[in-house]
C-alpha positions in Angstrom: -22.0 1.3 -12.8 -18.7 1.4 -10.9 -17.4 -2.4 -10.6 -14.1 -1.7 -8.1 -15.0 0.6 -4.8 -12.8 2.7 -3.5 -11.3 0.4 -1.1 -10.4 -2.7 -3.4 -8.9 -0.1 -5.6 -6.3 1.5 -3.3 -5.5 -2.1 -2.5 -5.0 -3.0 -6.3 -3.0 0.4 -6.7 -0.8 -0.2 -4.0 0.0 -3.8 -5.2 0.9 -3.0 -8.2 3.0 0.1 -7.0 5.1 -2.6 -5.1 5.6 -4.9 -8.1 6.6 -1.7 -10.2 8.9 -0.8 -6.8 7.3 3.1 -7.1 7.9 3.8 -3.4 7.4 7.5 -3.7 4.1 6.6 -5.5 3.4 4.4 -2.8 3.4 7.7 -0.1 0.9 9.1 -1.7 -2.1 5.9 -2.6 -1.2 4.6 1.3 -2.5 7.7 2.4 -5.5 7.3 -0.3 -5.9 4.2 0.8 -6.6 5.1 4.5 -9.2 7.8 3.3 -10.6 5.2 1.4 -11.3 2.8 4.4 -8.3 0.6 4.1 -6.9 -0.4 7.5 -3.4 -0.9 8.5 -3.8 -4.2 8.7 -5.1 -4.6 5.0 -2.1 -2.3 3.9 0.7 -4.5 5.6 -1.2 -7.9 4.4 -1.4 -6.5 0.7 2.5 -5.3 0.7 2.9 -8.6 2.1 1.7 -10.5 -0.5 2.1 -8.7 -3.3 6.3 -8.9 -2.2 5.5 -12.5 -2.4 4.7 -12.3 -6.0 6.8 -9.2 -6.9 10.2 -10.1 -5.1 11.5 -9.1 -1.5 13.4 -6.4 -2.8 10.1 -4.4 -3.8 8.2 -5.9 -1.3 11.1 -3.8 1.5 10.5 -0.9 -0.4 7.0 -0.9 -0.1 7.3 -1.6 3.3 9.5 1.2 4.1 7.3 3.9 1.9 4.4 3.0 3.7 6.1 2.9 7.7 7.2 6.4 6.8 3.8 7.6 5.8 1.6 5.8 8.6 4.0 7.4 11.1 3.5 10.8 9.6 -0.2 10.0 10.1 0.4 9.2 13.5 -0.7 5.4 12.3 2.4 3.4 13.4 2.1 0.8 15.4 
């Protein structure tokens, strides 16, 4: 029995890749993440609160692995 779907786990995965400030990692689960049903939206509020709790510093890092990714996607806004 599979407890986590897909979706909450790229959103765990890229929370803690922020709080572990793995930006490169980051490239790769955002685009997961988007295969796995997570919007945009849900990426930017979970970077956004995960740099709450992991420090601005990671949180900006997140941020800019992700913009560069969604853009190569063609998912910027």
């Amino acid at each position: 029995e599979k407890t986590l779907d897909p979706k909450t786990r790229s959103m765990i995965t890229l929370a803690a890749l922020t709080a572990l400030t793995k930006p490169n990692q980051i490239k790769v689960h955002v685009r997961g993440a988007i295969a796995n049903g997570v919007s945009v939206d849900e990426i930017r509020a979970v970077l956004m609160h995960s740099a709450i709790y992991a420090g601005v510093p990671a949180g900006v890092e997140a941020f800019n692995a992700a913009r560069e990714v969604l853009a190569d996607m063609g998912l910027d806004k």
